[in-house]
C-alpha positions as CSV (number, residue, x, y, z in Angstrom):
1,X,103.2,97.9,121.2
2,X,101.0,100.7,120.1
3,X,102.7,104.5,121.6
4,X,99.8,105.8,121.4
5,X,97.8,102.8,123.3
6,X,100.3,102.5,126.2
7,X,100.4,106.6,127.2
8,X,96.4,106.9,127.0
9,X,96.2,103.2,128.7
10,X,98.8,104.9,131.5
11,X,96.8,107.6,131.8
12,X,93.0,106.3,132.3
13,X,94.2,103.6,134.4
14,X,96.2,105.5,137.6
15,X,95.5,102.3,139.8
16,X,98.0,100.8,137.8
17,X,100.8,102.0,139.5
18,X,101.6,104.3,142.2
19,X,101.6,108.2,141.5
20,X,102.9,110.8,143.2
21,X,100.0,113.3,144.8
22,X,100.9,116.0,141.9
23,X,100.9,113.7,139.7
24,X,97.6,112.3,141.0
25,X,96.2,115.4,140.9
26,X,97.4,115.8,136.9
27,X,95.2,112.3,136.2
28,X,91.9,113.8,137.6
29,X,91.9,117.2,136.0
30,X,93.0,115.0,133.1
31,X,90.2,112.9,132.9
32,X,87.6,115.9,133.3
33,X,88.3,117.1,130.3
34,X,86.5,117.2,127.3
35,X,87.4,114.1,124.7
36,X,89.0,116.8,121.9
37,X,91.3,118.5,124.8
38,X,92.4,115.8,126.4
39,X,94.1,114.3,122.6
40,X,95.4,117.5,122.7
41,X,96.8,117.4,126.1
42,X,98.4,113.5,125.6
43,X,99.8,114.7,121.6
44,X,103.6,116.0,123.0
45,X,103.8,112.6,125.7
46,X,102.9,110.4,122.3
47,X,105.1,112.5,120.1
48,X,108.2,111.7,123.1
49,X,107.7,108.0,122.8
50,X,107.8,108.0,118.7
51,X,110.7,109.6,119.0
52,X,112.4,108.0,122.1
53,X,116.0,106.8,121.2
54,X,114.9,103.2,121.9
55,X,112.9,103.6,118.7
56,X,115.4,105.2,116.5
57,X,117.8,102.1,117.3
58,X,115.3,100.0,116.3
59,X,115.9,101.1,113.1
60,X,119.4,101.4,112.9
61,X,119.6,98.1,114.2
62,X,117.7,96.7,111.2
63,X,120.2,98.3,108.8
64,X,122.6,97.1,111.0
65,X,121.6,93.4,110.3
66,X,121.6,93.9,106.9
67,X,117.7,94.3,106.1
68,X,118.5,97.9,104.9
69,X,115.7,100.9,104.3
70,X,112.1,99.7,102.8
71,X,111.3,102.2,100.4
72,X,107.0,102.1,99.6
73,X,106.7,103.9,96.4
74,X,103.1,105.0,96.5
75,X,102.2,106.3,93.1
76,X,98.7,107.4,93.8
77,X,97.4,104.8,91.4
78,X,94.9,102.9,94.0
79,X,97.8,102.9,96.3
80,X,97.2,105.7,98.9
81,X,95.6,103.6,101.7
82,X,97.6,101.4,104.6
83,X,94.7,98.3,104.9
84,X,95.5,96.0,102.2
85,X,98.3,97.4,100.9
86,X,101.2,94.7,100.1
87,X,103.7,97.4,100.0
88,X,103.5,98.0,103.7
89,X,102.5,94.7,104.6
90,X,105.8,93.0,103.1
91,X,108.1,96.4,103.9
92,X,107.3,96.3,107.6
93,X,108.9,92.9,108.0
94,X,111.6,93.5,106.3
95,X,112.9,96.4,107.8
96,X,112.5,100.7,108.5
97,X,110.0,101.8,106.2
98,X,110.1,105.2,104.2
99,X,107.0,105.6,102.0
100,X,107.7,107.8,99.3
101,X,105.4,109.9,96.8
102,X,106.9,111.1,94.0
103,X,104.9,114.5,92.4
104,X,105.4,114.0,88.8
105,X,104.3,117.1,86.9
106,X,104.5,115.1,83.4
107,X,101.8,112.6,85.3
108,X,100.0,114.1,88.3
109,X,99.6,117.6,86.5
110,X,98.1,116.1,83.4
111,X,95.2,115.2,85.9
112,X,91.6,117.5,85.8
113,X,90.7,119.6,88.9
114,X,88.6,117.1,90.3
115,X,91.1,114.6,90.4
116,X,94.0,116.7,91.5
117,X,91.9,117.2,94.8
118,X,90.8,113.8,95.4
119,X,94.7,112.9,95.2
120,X,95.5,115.5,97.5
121,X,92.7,114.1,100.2
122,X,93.8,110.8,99.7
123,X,97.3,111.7,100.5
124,X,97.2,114.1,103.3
125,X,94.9,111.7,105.1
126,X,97.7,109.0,104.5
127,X,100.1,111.3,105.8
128,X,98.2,112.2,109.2
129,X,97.1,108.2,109.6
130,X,101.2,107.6,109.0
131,X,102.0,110.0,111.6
132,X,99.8,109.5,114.1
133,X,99.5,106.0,114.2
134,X,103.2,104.8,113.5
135,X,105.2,107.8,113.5
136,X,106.7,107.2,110.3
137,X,107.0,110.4,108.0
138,X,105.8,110.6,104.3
139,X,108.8,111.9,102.2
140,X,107.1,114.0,99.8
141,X,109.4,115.4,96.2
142,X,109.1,116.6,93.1
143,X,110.5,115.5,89.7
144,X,110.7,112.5,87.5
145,X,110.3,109.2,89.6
146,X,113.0,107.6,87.7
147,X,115.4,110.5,88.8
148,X,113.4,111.1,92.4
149,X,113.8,108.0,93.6
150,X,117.1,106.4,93.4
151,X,118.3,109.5,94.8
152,X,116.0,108.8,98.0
153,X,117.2,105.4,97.9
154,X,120.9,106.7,98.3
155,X,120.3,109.1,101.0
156,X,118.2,106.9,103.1
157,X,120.5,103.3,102.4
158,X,117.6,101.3,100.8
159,X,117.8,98.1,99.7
160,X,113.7,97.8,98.4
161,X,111.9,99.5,97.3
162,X,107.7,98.2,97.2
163,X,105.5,99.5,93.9
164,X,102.5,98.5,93.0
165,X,101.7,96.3,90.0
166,X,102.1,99.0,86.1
167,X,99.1,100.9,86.5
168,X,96.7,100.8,83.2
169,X,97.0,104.4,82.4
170,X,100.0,104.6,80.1
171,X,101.6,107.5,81.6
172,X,101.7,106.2,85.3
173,X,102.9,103.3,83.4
174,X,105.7,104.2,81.4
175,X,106.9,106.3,84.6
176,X,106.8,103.0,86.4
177,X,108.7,101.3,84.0
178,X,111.3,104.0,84.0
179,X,111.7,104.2,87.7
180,X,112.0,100.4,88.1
181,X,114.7,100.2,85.6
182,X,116.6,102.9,87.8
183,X,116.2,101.4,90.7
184,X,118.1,98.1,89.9
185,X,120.7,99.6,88.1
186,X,121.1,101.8,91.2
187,X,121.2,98.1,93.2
188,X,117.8,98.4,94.8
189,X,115.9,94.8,95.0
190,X,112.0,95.9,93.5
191,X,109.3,93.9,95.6
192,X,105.7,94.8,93.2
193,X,102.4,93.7,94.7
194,X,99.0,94.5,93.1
195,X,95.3,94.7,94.6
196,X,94.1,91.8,92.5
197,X,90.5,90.8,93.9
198,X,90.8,87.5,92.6
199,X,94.6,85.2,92.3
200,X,95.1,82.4,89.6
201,X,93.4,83.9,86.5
202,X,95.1,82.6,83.6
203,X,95.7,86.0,82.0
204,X,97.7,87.9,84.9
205,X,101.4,88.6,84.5
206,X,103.1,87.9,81.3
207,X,99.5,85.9,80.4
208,X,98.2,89.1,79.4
209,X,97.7,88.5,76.2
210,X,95.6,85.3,77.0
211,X,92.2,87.3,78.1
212,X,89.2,85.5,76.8
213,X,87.9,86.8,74.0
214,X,84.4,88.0,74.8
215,X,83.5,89.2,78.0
216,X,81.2,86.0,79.0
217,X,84.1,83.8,78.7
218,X,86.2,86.5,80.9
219,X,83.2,86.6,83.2
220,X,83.1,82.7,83.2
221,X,86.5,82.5,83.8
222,X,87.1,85.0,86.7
223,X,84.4,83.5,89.1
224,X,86.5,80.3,88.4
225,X,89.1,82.1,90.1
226,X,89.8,81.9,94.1
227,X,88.8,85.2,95.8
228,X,91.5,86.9,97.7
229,X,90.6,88.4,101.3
230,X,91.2,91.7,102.1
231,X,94.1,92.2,104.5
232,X,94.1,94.8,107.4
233,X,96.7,97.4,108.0
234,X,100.0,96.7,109.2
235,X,100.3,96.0,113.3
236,X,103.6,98.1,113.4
237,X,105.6,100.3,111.0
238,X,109.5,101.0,111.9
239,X,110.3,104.4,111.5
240,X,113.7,105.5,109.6
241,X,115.8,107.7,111.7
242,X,116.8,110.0,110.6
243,X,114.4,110.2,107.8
244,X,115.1,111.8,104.4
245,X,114.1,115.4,104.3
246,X,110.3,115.9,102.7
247,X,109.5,119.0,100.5
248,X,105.9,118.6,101.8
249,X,102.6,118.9,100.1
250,X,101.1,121.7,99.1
251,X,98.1,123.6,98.8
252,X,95.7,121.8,96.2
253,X,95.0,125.2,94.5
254,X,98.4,125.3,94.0
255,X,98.1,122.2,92.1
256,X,95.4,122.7,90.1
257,X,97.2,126.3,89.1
258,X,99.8,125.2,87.7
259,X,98.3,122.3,85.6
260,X,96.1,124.9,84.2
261,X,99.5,126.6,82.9
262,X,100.8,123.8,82.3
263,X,97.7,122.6,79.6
């Protein structure tokens, strides 16, 4: 169940149980008060049940029977969202779930100003929606994924990790490449998904090389292929606890300085 949903449901709805008169008192001045105050008032009693010990033993317990850390890779190519995401959608079944975004200077720094800041929207709204709404922590670092990540995959006791499909920009894709090679020789099973709008086309995967020659044919070809539905965000994420240690993001500007040096 939802934290968040049972503490506001246990607050709005008093008749529910029996409270004690200060207590009683505590719901009506509660419920007088303006929408924005009243989140703020309910943020520390949500906070408590994220990080109640009955929730960190459900994660420990999955390590225990052998599912092990799900690490989601999120590369910020077309990955930065939780609906439709197969990363999270197969990582929350399998076990605690660290997602994971590695800044790569060689790759995100190469990026113009306008891009840098739409990457650094996308992922601080990522990082709210995953604290807020599953109490799970984004475990931000710096460096070379191929380095970055098996190191995260040792400290946290992962046994997946979940990466999107090689991006089409070469760089993200040679740093892909590099990472996923690391990660098995480090022992780490790799689990890659992709966004595909449409499943079946003849030329996906290894077929690559088999896309129709002109684009009529390819148009032909892809409305013979079976439309995939959009799935929803996950219903529940398991938190790792305790969670490798973040270096958190920075200011944009900060960004966008140093790829100016950097060019």
């Amino acid at each position: 169940p939802n934290p968040t949903y049972n503490c506001i449901g246990f607050m709005v709805a008093p008749h529910l149980v029996r409270p004690r008169p200060r207590l009683a008192n505590w719901l009506s001045s509660f419920l007088l008060l303006a929408p924005s105050r009243a989140l703020v008032a309910v943020r520390p009693f949500i906070h408590a049940v994220q990080h109640h010990p009955l929730r960190q033993r459900s994660s420990a317990a999955a390590a225990a029977d052998g599912a092990g850390a799900q690490l989601v890779w999120l590369t910020g190519a077309e990955d930065l969202r939780l609906s439709d995401h197969g990363g999270f959608e197969a990582a929350s079944a399998a076990g605690a779930v660290v997602p994971v975004f590695v800044l790569d200077p060689a790759v995100h720094l190469s990026y113009p100003p306008p891009r840098l800041r739409r990457l650094h929207r996308a992922l601080s709204s990522l990082e709210a929606a995953l604290s807020e709404e599953y109490g799970v922590t984004l475990v931000v670092r710096r460096g070379g994924a191929s380095a970055v990540l098996p190191q995260v995959a040792q400290e946290c006791g992962a046994t997946a990790c979940h990466v999107v499909a090689d991006d089409v920009e070469a760089p993200m894709r040679v740093s892909q490449r590099a990472a996923c090679a690391a990660l098995a020789d480090s022992g780490v099973a790799l689990r890659r998904w992709d966004g595909a709008l449409r499943s079946g086309c003849p030329w996906s995967g290894a077929a690559a090389a088999s896309l129709p020659p002109t684009f009529p044919e390819y148009a032909s070809a892809a409305r013979a292929c079976t439309l995939v539905a959009a799935a929803g965000a996950p219903k529940a994420l398991t938190p790792l606890e305790p969670c490798p240690t973040s270096e958190g993001l920075p200011g944009v500007e900060a960004w966008i300085a140093e790829a100016a040096v950097a060019a």
